[in-house]
C-alpha positions in Angstrom: 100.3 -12.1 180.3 99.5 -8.9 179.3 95.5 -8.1 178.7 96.3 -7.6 174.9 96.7 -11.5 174.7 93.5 -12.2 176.4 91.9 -10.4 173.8 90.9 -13.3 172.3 89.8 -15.2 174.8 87.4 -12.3 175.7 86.8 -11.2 172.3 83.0 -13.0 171.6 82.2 -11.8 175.3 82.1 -8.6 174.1 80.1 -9.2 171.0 77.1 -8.4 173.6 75.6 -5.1 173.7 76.7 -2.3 176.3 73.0 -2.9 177.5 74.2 -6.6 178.9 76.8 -5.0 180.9 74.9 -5.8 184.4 73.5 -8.8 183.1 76.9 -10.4 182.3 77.6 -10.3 186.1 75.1 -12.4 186.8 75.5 -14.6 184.0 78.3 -17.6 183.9 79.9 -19.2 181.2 81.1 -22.7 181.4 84.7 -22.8 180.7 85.1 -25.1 178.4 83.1 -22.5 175.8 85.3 -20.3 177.4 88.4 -22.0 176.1 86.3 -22.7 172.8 85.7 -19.3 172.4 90.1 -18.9 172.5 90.4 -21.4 170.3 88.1 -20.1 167.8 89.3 -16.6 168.0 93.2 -17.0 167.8 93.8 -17.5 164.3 91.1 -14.1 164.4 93.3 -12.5 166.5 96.8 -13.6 164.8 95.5 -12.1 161.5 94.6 -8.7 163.6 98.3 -9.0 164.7 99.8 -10.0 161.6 98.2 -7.3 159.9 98.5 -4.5 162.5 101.9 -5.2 163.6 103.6 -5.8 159.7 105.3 -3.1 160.3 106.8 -3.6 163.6 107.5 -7.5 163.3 111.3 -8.5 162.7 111.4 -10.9 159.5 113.1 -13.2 162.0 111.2 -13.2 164.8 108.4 -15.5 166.0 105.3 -14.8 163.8 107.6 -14.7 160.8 109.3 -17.8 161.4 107.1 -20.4 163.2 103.8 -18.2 163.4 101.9 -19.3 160.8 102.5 -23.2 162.1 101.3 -22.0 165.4 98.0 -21.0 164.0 98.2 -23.6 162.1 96.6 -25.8 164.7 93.7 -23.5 165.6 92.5 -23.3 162.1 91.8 -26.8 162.1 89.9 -26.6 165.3 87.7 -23.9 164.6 85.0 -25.3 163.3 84.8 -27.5 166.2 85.6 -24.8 168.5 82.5 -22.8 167.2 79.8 -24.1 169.3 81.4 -23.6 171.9 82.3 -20.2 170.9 78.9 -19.5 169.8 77.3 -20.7 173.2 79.7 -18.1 174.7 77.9 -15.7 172.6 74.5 -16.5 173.0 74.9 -16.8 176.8 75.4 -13.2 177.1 73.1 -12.2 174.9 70.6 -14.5 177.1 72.2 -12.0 180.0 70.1 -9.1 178.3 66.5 -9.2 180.1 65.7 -5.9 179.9 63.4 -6.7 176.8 63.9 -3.2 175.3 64.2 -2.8 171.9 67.8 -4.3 170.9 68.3 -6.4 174.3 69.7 -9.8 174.5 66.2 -11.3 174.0 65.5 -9.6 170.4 69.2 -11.1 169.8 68.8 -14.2 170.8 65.6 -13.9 168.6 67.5 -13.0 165.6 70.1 -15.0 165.8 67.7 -18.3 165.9 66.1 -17.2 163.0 69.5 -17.8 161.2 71.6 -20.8 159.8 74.5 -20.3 162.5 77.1 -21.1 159.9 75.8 -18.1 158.2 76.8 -15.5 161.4 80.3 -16.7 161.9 81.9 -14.6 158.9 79.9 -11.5 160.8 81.3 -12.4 163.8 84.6 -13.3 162.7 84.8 -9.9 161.4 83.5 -8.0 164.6 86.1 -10.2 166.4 89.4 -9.2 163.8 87.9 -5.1 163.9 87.7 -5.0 167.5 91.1 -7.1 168.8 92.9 -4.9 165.7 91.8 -1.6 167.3 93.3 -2.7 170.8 96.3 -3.2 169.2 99.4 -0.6 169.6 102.2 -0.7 168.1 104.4 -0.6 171.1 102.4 -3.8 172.0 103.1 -5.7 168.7 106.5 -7.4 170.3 104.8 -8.2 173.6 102.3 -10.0 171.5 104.8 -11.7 169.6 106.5 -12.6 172.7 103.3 -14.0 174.6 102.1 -16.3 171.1 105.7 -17.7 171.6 105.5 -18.5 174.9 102.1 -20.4 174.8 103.5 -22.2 171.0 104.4 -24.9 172.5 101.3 -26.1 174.0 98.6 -28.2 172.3 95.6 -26.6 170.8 93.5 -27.2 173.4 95.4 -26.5 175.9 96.1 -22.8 175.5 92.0 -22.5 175.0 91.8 -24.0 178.5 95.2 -22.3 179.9 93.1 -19.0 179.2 89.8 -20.3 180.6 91.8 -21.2 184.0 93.3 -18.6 184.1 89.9 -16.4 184.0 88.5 -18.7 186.4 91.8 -18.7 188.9 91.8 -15.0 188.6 87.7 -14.8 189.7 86.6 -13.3 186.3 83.7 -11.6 186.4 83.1 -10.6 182.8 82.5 -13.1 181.7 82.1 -15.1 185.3 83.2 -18.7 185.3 80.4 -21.0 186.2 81.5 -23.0 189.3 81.3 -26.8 188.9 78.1 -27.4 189.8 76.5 -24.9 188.0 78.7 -26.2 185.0 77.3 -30.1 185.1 73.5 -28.2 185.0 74.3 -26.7 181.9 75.3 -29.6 180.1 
């Protein structure tokens, strides 16, 4: 799996400043957010595709054919996929202790202030501008390629593929939380 596909999956991690950088280290996430925080982004990231690959996409490959079913799935589980995705967020932001001007803190700050439904078209379109300019267009069939082999899986599943995966492969931006740092959390 190519890190172009786990775009997604890492794309609210790096909603957080630079300055949480050595923060996020230290900082877990629970994997289910983790996989949340997938399943919130793909249809994100398949628009980023769609649009950034139209001209390298066959008319009878996988996104033209079955992609839009796909995503299909996702779309109706983002809204439940968004506080999951959101706690993903906020967890890094948390990571920012410096209490500089800016940090994590001032974030977190802010963003309690507002109606969370009311930052999720800000961050959906952070997360489409920064997965589109990863991007290149010798990746677009290696994308297509990935989407179709992880199609066949449920919804949930590919969010939680991703999220073991990070965790199997000892992640450390953003860190999995072991088990029993996971059952605190909760």
């Amino acid at each position: 799996m190519t890190s172009r596909l786990s775009a997604p999956a890492l794309a609210l991690a790096a909603l957080a400043t630079a300055q949480t950088a050595a923060a996020q280290q230290q900082t877990c996430v629970r994997s289910a957010d983790l996989g949340d925080a997938v399943v919130y982004a793909m249809p994100i990231a398949y628009d980023a595709v769609r649009n950034a690959c139209a001209n390298r996409l066959t008319r009878d490959g996988f996104i033209a054919t079955k992609g839009d079913a796909f995503v299909a799935g996702f779309r109706t589980r983002q809204s439940a996929a968004w506080p999951g995705a959101f706690r993903l967020l906020k967890t890094f932001m948390a990571g920012d202790t410096s209490g500089g001007a800016g940090s994590g803190q001032d974030m977190i700050a802010m963003i309690s202030s507002l109606p969370e439904e009311s930052l999720r078209p800000f961050v959906d379109g952070l997360i489409g501008q920064m997965i589109a300019g990863e991007i290149k267009g010798d990746d677009c069939g290696k994308i297509e390629r990935g989407v179709e082999l992880i199609s066949p899986l449920p919804t949930d599943n590919v969010g939680g593929l991703f999220a073991f995966i990070a965790e199997m492969a000892d992640l450390k931006n953003p860190a999995i939380c072991n088990t029993a740092v996971e059952a605190k959390k909760k």
